[in-house]
C-alpha positions as CSV (number, residue, x, y, z in Angstrom):
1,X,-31.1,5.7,8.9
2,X,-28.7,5.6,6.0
3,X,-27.2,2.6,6.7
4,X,-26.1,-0.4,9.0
5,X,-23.1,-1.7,11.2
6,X,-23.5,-5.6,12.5
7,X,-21.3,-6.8,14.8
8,X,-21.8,-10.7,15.0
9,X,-19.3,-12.5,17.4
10,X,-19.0,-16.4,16.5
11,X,-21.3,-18.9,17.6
12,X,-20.1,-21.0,20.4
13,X,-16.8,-22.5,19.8
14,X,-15.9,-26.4,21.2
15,X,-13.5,-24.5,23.5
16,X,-16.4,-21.8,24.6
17,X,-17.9,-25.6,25.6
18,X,-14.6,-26.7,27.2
19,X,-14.3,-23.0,29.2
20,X,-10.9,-22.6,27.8
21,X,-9.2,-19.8,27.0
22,X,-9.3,-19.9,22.9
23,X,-7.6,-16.7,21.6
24,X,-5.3,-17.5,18.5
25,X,-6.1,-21.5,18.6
26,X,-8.0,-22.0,15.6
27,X,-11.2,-24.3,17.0
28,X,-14.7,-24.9,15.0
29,X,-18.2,-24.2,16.1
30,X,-20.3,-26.7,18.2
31,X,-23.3,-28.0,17.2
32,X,-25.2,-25.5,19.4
33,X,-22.5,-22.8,17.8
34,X,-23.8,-23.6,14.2
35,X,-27.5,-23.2,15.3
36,X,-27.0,-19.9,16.8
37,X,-25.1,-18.4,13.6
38,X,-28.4,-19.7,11.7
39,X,-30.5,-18.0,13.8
40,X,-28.4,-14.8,13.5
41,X,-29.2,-15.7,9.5
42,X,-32.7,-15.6,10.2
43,X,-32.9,-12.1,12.7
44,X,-30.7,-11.0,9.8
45,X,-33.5,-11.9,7.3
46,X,-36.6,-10.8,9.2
47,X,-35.3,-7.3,10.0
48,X,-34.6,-7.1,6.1
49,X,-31.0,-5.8,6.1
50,X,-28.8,-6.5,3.2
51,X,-25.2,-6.2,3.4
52,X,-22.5,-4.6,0.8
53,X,-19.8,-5.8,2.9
54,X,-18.9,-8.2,5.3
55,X,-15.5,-8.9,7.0
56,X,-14.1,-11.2,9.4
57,X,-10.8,-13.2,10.7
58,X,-8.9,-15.7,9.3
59,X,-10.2,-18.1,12.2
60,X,-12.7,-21.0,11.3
61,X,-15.3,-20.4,14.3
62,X,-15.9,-16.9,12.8
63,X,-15.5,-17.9,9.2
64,X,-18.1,-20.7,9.4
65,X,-20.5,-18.4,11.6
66,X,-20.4,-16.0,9.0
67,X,-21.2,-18.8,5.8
68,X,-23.9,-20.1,7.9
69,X,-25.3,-16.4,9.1
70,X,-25.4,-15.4,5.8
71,X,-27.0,-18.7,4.1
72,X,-29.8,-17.9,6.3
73,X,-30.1,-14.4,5.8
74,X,-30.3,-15.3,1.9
75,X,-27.2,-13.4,1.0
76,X,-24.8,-16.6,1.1
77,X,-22.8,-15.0,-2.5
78,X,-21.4,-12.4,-0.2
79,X,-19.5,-14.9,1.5
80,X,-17.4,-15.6,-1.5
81,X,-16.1,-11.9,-1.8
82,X,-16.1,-12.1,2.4
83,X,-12.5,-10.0,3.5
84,X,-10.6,-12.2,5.7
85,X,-7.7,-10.4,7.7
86,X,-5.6,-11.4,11.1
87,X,-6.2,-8.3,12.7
88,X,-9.6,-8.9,13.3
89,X,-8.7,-11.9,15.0
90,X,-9.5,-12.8,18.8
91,X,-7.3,-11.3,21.5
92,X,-3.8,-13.4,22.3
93,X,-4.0,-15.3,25.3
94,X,-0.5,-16.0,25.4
95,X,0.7,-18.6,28.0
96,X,-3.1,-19.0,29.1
97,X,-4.4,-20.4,25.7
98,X,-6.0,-23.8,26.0
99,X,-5.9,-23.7,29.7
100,X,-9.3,-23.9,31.6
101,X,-10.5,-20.9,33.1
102,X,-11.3,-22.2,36.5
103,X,-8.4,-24.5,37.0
104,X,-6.6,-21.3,35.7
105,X,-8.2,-19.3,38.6
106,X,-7.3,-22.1,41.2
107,X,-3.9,-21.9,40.4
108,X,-3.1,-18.4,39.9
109,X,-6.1,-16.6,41.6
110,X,-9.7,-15.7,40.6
111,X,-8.2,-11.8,41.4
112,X,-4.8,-12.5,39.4
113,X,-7.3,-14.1,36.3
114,X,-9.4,-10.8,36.6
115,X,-6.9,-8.9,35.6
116,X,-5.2,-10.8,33.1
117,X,-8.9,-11.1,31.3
118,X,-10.2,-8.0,32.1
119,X,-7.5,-5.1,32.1
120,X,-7.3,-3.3,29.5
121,X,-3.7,-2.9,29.9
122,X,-2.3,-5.3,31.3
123,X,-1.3,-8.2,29.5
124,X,-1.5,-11.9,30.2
125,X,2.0,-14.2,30.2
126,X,2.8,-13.8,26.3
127,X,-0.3,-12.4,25.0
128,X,-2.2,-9.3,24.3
129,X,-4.1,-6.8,26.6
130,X,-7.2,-5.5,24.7
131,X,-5.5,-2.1,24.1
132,X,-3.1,-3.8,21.9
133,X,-5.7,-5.4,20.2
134,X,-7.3,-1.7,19.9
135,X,-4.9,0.2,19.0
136,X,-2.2,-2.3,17.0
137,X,-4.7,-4.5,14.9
138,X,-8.0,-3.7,14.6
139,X,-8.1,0.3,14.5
140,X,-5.8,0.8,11.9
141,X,-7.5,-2.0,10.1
142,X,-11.1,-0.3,10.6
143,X,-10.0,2.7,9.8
144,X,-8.3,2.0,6.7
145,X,-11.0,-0.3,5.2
146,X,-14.3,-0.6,7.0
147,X,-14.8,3.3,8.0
148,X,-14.6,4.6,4.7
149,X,-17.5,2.4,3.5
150,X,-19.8,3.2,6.0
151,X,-18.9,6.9,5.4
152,X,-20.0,6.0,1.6
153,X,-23.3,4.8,3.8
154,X,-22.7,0.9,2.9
155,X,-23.9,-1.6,4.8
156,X,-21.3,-3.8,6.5
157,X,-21.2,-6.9,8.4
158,X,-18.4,-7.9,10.7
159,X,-18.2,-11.6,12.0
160,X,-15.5,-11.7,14.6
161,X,-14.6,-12.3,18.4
162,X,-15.5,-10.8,21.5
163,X,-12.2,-9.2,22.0
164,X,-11.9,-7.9,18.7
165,X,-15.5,-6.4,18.5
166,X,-15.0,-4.8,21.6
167,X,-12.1,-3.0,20.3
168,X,-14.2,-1.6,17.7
169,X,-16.8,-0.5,19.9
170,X,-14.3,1.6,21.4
171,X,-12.9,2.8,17.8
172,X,-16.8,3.8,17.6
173,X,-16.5,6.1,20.9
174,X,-19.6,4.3,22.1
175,X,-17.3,2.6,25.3
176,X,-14.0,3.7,26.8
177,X,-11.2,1.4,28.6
178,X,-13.2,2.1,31.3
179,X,-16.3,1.0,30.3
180,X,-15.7,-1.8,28.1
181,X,-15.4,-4.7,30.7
182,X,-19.5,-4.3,31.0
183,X,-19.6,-4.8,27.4
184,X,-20.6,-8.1,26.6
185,X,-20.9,-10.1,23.3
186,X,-23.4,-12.6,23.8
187,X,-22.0,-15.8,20.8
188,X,-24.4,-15.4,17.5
189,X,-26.7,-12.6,18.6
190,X,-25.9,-9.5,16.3
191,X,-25.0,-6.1,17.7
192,X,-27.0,-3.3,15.3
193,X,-25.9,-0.3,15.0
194,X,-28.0,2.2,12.5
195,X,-25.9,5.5,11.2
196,X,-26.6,8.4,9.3
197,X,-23.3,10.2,7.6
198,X,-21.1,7.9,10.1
199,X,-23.2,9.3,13.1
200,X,-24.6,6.5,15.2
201,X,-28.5,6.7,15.5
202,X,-29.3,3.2,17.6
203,X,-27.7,0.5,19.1
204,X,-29.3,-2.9,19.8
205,X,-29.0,-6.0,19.8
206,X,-30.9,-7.8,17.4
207,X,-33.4,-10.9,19.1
């Protein structure tokens, strides 16, 4: 191993509580959403990685899981020189945002919401499908300025969304549109992946 990739989605948000579709909505951490970004801190700490990098959106649920990730990890200066960018924010829900995923199932469907949350490309009233998430933000973004770093063999840290860091686990080649709905982010447990010369070695999740 050469170096590290974490992918850390946000701790849980007051509308992960709500079970309300959050997308672009800009909504802060629970209490319970707080502790689990400390306790990514503190895997963080114990496995001894130190970050070069670290990256997120310009939403406050992954912003604040970041600070508080990395004030546990004992690296809290990187969060100062953290990048911020919209493409790395969560997926557009469009028409659905703020509405409550069961009621949203009762009225439309639960076969209708499937597909709306789950295609890859088919998009929801006025949002995004994940493949324009993919392949409008987040890969050119990656590609451009997160790739050549850990080509360099830095170590990065992404804190982001589970939409978003599912598109880069397909930018990776480790999932396909095909495989990605079995992909899940579970909120403030980092995803590890160890590389050697941009090769993936491992992939785990860090508990």
């Amino acid at each position: 191993m050469s170096n590290i990739l974490v992918l850390l989605r946000h701790g849980q948000s007051q509308w992960n509580l709500e079970n309300r579709f959050t997308g672009f909505h800009d909504v802060d951490l629970t209490v319970q959403g707080e502790e689990e970004a400390k306790i990514a801190g503190g895997l963080l700490k114990n496995a001894g990685f130190k970050f070069d990098h670290v990256f997120s959106s310009t939403q406050t649920r992954a912003n604040r899981t970041a600070k508080i990730a990395l004030e546990a990890a004992g690296q809290d200066d990187l969060f100062t020189r953290m990048v911020r960018h919209d493409d790395l924010r969560e997926r557009d829900y469009g028409d659905l945002t703020g509405l409550n995923k069961d009621e949203t199932k009762a009225k439309y469907g639960e076969e209708q919401v499937h597909i709306w949350r789950r295609s890859y490309d088919v998009s929801p009233p006025g949002g995004e499908c994940l493949g324009d998430v993919v392949e409008k933000r987040v890969r050119p973004y990656f590609n451009a300025h997160i790739k050549p770093l850990l080509d360099k063999g830095e170590n990065v840290l992404i804190a982001a969304h589970g939409n978003s860091l599912r598109a880069v686990l397909i930018i990776l080649g480790v999932e396909t549109p095909e495989t990605i709905n079995d992909a899940e982010f579970p909120t403030g447990v980092p995803l590890v992946f160890e590389m050697d010369q941009g090769k993936i070695l491992k992939r785990y999740f860090l508990k």
